[in-house]
KEKE-3310 file (N, C-alpha, C; in steps of 0.2 Angstrom, whole numbers, plus 5000, padded with zeros to 4 digits):
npx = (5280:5276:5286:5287:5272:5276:5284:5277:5270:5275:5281:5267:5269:5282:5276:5267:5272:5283:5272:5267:5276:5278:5267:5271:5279:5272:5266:5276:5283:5280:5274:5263:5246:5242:5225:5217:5224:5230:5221:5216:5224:5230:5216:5214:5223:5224:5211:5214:5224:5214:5204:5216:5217:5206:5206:5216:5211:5200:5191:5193:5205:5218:5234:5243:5234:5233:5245:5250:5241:5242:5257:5257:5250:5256:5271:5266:5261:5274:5281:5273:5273:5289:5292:5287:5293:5305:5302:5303:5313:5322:5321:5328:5339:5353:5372:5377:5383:5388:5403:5410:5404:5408:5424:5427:5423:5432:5443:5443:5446:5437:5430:5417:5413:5419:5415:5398:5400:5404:5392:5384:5385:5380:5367:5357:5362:5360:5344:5342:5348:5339:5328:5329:5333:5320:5312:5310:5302:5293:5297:5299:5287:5281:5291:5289:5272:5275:5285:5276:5267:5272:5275:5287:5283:5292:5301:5297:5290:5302:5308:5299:5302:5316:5317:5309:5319:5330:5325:5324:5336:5342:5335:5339:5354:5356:5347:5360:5368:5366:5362:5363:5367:5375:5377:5375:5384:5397:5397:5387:5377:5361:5365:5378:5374:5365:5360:5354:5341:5339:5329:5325:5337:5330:5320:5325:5333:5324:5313:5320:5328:5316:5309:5322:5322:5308:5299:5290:5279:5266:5261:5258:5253:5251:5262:5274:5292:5309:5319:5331:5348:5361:5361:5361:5346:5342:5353:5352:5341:5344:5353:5345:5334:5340:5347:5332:5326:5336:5334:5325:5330:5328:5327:5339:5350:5344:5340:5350:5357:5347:5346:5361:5361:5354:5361:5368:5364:5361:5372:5370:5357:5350:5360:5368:5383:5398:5401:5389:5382:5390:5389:5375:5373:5381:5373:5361:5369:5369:5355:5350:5358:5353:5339:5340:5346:5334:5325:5331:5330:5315:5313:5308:5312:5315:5317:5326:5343:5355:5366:5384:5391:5408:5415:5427:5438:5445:5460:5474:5480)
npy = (4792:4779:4771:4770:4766:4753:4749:4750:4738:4727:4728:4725:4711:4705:4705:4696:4685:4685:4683:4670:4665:4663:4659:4645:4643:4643:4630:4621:4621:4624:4632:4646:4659:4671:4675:4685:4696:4697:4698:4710:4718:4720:4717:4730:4737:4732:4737:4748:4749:4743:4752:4764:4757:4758:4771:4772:4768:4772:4785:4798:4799:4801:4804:4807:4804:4789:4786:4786:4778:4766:4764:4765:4754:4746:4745:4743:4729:4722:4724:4719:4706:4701:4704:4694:4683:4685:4680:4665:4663:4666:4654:4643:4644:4643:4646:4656:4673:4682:4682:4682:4695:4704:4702:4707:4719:4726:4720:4729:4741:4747:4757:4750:4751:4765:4773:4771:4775:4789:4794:4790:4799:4812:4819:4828:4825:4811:4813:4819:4807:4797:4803:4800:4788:4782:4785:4777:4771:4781:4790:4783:4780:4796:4800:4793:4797:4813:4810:4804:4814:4824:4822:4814:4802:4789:4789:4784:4770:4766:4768:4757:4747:4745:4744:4732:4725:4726:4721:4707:4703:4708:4698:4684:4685:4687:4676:4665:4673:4673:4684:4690:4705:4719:4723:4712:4703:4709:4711:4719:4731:4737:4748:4754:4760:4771:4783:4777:4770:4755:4752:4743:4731:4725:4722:4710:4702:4698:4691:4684:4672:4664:4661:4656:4644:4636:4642:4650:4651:4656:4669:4684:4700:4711:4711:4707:4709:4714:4704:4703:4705:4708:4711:4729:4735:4749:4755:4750:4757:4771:4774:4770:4782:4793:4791:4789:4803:4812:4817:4828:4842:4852:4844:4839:4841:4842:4830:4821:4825:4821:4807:4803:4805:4795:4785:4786:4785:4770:4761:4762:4763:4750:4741:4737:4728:4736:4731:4726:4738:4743:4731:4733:4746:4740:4731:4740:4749:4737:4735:4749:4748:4735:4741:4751:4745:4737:4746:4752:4742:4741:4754:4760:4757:4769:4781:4778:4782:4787:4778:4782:4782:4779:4786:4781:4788:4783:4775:4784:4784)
npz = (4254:4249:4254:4267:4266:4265:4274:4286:4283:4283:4297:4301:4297:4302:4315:4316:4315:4325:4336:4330:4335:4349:4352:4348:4354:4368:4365:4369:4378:4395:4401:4404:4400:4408:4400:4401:4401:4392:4382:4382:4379:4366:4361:4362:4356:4343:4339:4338:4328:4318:4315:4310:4298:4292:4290:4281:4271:4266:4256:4260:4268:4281:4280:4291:4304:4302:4301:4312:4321:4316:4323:4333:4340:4334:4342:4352:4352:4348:4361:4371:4364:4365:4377:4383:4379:4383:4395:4393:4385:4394:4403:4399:4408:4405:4410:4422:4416:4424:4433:4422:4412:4422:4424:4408:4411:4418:4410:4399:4409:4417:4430:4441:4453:4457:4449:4453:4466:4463:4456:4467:4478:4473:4474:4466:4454:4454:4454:4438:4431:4432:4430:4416:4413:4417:4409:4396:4390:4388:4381:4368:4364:4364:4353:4343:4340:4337:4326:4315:4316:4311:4297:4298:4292:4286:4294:4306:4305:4304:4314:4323:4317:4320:4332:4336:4330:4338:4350:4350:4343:4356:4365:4361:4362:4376:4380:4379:4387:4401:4414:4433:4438:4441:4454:4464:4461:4465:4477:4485:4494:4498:4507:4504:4492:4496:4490:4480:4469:4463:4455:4442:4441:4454:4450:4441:4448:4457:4447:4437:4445:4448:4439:4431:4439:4438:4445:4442:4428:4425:4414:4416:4409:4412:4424:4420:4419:4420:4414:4408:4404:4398:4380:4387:4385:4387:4383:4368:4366:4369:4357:4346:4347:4346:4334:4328:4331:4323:4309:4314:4312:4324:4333:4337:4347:4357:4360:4359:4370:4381:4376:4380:4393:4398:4394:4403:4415:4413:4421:4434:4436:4433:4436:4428:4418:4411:4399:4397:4390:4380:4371:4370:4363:4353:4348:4344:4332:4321:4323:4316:4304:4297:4296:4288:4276:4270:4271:4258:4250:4247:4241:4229:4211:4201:4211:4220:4223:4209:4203:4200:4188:4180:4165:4156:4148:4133:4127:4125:4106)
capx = (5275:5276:5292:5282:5267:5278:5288:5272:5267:5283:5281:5264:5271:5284:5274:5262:5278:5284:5266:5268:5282:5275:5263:5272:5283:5269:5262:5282:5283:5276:5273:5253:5244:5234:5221:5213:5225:5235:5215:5214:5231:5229:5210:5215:5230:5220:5204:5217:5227:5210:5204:5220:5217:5200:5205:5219:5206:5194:5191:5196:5211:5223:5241:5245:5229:5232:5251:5248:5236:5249:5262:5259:5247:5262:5275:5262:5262:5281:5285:5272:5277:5294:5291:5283:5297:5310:5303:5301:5320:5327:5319:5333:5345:5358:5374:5376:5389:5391:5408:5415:5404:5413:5429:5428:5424:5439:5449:5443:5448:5430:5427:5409:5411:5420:5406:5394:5403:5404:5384:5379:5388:5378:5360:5357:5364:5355:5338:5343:5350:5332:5322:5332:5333:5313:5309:5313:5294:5287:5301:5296:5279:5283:5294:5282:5269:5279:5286:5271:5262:5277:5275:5291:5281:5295:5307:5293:5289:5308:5309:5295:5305:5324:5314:5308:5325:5334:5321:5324:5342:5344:5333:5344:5359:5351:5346:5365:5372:5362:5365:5358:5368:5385:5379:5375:5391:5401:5392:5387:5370:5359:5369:5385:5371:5360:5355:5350:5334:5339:5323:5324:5340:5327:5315:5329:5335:5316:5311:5325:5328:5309:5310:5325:5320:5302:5293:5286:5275:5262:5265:5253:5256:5254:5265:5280:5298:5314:5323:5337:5354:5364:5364:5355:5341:5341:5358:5352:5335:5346:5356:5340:5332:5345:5345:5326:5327:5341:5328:5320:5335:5328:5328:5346:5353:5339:5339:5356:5359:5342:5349:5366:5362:5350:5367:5373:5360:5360:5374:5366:5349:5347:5363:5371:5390:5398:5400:5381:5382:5393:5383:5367:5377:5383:5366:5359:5369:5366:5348:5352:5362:5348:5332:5344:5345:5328:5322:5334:5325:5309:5313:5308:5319:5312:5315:5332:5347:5356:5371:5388:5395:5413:5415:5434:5441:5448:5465:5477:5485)
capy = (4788:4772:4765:4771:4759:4746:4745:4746:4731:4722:4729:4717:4704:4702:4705:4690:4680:4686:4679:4664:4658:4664:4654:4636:4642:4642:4624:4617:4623:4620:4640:4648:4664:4674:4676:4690:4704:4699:4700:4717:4723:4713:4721:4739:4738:4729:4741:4757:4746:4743:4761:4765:4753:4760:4777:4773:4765:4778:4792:4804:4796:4807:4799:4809:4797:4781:4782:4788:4772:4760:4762:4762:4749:4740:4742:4738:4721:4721:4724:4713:4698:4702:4704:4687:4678:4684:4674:4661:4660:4665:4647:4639:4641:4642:4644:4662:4673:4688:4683:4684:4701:4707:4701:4709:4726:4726:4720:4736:4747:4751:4754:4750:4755:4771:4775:4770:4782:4796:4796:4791:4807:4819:4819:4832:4823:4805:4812:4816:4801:4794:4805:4801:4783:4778:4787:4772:4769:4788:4794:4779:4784:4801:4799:4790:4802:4816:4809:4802:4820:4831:4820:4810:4792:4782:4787:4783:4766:4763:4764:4750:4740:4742:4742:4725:4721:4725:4715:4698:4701:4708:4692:4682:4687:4687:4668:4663:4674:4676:4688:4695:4712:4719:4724:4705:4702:4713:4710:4728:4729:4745:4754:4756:4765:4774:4786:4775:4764:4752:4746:4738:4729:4722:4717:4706:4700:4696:4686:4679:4664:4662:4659:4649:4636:4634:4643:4656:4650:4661:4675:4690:4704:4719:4709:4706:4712:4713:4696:4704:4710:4708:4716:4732:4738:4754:4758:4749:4764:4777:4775:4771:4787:4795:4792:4792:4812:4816:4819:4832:4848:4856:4840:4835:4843:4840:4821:4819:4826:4816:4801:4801:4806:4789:4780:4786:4781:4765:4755:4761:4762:4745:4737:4732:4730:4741:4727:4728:4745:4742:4727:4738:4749:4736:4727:4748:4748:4732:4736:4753:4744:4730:4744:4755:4739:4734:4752:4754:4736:4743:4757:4757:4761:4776:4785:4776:4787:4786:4773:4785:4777:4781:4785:4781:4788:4779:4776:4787:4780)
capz = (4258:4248:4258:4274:4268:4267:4280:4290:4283:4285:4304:4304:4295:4308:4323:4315:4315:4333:4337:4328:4338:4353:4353:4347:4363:4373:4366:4369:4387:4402:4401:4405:4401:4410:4395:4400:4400:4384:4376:4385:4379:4359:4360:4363:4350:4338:4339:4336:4321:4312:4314:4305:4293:4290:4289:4276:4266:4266:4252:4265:4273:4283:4283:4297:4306:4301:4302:4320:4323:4315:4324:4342:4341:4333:4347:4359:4350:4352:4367:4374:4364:4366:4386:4385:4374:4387:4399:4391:4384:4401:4407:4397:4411:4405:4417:4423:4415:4428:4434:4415:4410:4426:4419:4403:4412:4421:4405:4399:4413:4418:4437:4442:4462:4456:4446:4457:4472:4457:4453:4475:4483:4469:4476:4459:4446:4453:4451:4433:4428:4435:4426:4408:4413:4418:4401:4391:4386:4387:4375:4364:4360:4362:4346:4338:4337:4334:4318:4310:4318:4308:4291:4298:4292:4286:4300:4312:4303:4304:4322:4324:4315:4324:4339:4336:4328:4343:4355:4345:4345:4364:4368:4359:4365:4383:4381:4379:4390:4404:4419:4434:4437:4443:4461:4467:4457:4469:4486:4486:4499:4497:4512:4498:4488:4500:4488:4472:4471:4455:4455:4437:4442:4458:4446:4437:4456:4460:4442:4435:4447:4450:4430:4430:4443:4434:4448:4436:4422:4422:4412:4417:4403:4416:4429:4417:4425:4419:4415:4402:4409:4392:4382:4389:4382:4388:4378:4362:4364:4369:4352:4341:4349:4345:4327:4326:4330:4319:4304:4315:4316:4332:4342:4338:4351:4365:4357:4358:4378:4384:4379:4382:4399:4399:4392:4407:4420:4413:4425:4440:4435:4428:4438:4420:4418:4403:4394:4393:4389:4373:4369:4368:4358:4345:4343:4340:4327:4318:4320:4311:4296:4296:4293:4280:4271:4270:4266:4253:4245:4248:4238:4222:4206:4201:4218:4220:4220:4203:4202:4195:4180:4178:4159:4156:4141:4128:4129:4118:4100)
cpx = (5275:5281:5289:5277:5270:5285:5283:5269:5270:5282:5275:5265:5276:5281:5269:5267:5280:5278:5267:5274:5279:5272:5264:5277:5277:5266:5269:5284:5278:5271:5264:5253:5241:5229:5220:5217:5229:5227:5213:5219:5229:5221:5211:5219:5227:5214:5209:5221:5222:5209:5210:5220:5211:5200:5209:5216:5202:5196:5196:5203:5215:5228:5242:5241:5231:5240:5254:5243:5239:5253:5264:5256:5255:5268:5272:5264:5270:5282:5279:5274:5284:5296:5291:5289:5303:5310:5303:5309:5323:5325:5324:5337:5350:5365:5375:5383:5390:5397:5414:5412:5409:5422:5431:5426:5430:5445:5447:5445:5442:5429:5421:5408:5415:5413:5403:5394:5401:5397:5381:5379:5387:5369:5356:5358:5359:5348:5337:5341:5343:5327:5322:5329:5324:5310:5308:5306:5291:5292:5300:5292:5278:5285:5289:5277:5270:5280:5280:5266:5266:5277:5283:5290:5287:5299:5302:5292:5298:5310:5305:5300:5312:5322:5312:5312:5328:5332:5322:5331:5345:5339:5338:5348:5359:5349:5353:5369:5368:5364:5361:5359:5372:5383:5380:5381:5397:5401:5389:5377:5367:5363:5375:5381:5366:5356:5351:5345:5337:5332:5323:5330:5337:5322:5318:5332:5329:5312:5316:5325:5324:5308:5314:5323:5313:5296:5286:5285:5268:5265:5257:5256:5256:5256:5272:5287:5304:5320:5330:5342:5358:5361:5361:5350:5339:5346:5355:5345:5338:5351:5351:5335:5334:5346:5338:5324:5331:5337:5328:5325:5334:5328:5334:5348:5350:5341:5345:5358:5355:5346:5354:5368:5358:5357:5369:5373:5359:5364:5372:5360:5346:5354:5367:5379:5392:5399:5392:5379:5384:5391:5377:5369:5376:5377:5361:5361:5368:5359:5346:5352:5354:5341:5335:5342:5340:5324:5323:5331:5319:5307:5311:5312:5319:5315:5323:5341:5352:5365:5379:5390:5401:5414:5423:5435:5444:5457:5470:5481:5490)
cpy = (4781:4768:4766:4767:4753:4743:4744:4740:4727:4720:4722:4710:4702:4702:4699:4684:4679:4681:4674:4659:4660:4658:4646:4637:4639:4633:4620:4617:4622:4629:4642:4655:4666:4680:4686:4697:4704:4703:4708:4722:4723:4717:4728:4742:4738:4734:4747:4755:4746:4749:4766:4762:4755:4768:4777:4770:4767:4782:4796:4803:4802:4804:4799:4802:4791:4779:4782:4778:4766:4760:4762:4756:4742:4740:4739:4730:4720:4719:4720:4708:4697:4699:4694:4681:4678:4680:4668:4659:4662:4656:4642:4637:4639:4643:4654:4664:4682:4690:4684:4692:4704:4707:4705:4717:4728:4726:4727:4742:4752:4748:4754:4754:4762:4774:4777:4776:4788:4800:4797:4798:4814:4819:4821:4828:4815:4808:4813:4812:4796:4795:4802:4792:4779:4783:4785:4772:4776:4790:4790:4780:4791:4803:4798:4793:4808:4817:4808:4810:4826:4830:4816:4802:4789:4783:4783:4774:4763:4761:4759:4747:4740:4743:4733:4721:4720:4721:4709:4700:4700:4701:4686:4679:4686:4678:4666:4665:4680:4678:4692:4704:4712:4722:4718:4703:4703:4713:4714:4726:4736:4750:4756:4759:4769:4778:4784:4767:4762:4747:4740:4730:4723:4718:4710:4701:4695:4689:4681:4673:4660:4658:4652:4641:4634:4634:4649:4654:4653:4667:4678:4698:4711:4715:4708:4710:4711:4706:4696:4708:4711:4704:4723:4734:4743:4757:4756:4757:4770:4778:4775:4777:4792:4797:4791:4800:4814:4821:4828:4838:4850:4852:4838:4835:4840:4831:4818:4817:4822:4810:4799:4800:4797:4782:4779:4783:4773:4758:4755:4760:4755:4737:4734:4736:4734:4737:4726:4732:4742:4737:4729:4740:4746:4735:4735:4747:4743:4733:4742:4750:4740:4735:4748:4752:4738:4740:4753:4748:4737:4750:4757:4760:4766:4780:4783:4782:4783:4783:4780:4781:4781:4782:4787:4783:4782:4780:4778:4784:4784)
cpz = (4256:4252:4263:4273:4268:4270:4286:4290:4285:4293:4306:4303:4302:4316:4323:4318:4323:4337:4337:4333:4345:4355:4353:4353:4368:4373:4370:4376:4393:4405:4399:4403:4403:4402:4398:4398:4395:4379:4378:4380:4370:4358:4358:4356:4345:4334:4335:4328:4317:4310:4309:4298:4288:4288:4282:4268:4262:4260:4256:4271:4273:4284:4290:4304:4306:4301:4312:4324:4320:4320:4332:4342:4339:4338:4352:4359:4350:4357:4372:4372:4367:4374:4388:4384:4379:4391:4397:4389:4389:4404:4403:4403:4410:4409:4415:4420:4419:4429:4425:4412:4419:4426:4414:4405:4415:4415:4404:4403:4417:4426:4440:4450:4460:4451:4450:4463:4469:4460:4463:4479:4479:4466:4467:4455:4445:4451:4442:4427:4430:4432:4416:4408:4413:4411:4395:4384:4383:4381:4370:4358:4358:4355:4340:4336:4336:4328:4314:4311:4311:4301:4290:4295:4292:4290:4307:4313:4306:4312:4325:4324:4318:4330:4340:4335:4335:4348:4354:4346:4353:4367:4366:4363:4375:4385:4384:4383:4397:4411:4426:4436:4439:4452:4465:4464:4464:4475:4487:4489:4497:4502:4505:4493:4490:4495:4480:4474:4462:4454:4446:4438:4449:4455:4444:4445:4456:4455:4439:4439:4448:4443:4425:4434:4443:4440:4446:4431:4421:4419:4414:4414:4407:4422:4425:4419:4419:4419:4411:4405:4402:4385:4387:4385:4381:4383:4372:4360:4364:4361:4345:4342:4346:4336:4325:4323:4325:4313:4307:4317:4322:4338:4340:4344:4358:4366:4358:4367:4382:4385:4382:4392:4402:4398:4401:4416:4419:4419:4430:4441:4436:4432:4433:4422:4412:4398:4390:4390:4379:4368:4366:4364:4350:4341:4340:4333:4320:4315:4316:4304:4294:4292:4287:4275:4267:4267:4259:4246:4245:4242:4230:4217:4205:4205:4222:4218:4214:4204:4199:4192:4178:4171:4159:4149:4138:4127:4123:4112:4097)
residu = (UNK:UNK:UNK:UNK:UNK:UNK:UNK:UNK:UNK:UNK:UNK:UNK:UNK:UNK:UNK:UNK:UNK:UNK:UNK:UNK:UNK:UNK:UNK:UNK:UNK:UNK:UNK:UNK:UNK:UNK:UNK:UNK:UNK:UNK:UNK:UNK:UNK:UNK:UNK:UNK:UNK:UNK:UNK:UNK:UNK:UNK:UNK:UNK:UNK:UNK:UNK:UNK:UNK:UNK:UNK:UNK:UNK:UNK:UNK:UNK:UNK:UNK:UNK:UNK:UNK:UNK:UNK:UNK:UNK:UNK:UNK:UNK:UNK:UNK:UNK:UNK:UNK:UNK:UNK:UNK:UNK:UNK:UNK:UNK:UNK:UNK:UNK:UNK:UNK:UNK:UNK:UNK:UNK:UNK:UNK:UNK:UNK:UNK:UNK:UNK:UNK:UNK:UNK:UNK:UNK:UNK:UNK:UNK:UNK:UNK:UNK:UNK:UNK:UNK:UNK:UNK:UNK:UNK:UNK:UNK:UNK:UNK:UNK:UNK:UNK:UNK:UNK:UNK:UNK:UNK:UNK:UNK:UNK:UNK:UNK:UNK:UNK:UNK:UNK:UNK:UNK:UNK:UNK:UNK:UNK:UNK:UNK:UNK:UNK:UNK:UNK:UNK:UNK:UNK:UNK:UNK:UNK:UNK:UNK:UNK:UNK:UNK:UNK:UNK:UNK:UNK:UNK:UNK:UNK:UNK:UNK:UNK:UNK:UNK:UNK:UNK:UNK:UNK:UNK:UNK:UNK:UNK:UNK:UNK:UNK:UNK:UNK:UNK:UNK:UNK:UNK:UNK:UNK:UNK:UNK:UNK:UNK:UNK:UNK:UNK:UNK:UNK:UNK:UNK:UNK:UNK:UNK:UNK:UNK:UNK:UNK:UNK:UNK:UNK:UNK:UNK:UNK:UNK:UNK:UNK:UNK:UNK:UNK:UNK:UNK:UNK:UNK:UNK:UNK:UNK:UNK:UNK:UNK:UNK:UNK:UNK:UNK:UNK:UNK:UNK:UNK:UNK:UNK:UNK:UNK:UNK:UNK:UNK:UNK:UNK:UNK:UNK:UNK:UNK:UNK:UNK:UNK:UNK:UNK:UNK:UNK:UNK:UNK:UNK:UNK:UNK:UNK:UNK:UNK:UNK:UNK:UNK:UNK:UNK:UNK:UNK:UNK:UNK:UNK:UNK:UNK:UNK:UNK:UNK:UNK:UNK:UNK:UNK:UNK:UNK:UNK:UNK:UNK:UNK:UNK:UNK:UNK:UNK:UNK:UNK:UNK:UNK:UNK:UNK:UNK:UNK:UNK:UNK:UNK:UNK:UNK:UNK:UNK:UNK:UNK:UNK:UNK)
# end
């Protein structure tokens, strides 16, 4: 439980930090907030973080409590900054690069309208792939008090953190290489998909250029949309999901099939090219290696597994 206290604290340290920039973006920019529903959002979280704070403080502290009350309230704080940050670095503008993720799916051999045909002419499998893919958030939290419920803390604690990894790098990466999806790519109109609604892929349609050309400067924290094509985000969650559960034997199997199926909703779901896909992927891993790391330094000596020490014989006279 000691590396579980402190990677939760790490978790607030960098969420103070996330904040931090946050905020010297908002004075740098020409970017607004609508006040009231961050202090809505920021209140709620805040209220259910102290309460944790106060139960582990207490005589009578229940880990199970107060790791349960850390660690939503810390994605909350996440995935709202996070949210926030992305519009903020989509307003760079930089030049679009569609027709080169389209490009490099091709070099690999990946056909996006064969797919797409595949998944539209199999009414059964779209719904699915619908169900796996808008699950992004519930399977989340879901996770999250689960593990801290089962006495998983430091796995729980861990996915905060490559959760918040991969959001900082998928924005990033997303600044520089910004996209709005592979069907406007292609020409492809809703009749060429009659039976799929990509509504995230329409969100991204709908803000993205409203962001780029500096008609969007309010940010409103329950109005925020998808501005992130590369990498995806949905593959980088289906992969940290994935190793979240491992831990837990009797959800490999469920944990494994869930997401893979959400990997597999994600080009049509979300309109992302595979290069997206494998992009998600990479930065997954990274933000894997990145929390091992960091655990493994959080560790203390004592509790560290034991170094072998080759003992060479002496060599014969």
């Amino acid at each position: 439980m000691a590396v579980a206290k402190r990677l939760l604290q790490l978790n607030w340290i960098l969420i103070a930090a996330i904040l931090a920039v946050f905020l010297c973006a908002l004075v740098l920019t020409d970017f607004r907030v609508r006040a009231s529903g961050y202090l809505v959002v920021a209140g709620v979280a805040g209220f259910y973080g102290s309460c944790g704070y106060l139960n582990m403080r207490s005589a009578s502290s229940d880990t199970r409590i107060y790791a349960t009350l850390f660690v939503v309230p810390q994605i909350v704080f996440v995935a709202m900054l996070a949210a926030s940050l992305g519009y903020i670095a989509a307003s760079a503008n930089l030049p679009m690069q569609d027709a080169n993720l389209l490009a490099f799916d091709r070099f690999l051999g990946l056909d996006f309208l064969a797919y797409l045909d595949f998944v539209n002419n199999r009414p059964v499998l779209i719904s699915v792939l619908a169900q796996a893919y808008n699950s992004i958030w519930a399977e989340l939290f879901g996770l999250l008090l689960l593990l801290s419920l089962i006495g998983q803390y430091r796995r729980a604690a861990e996915l905060v953190l490559a959760v918040t990894i991969g959001l900082i790098v998928t924005t990033g990466i997303s600044t520089l290489v910004p996209a709005t999806g592979v069907y406007g790519t292609l020409g492809l109109v809703p009749a060429d998909y009659s039976h799929i609604e990509p509504s995230v892929y329409y969100q991204t349609l709908k803000e993205l250029p409203l962001v780029r050309n500096g008609t969007t400067r309010l940010l409103d924290v329950f109005q925020l949309g998808s501005v992130l094509t590369f990498p995806s985000f949905h593959a980088v969650s289906a992969a940290l999901y994935v190793w979240a559960c491992w831990p837990i034997r009797w959800l490999r199997a469920v944990g494994l099939l869930w997401n893979a199926v959400m990997l597999a909703a994600t080009p049509v779901g979300g309109g992302h090219y595979f290069a997206d896909i494998v992009a998600g992927l990479a930065v997954a891993a990274a933000s894997i290696y990145a929390v091992n790391r960091i655990g493994a330094r959080l560790t203390p000596a004592e509790h560290r597994r034991p170094k072998l020490l080759l003992q060479l014989a002496p060599p014969a006279r």
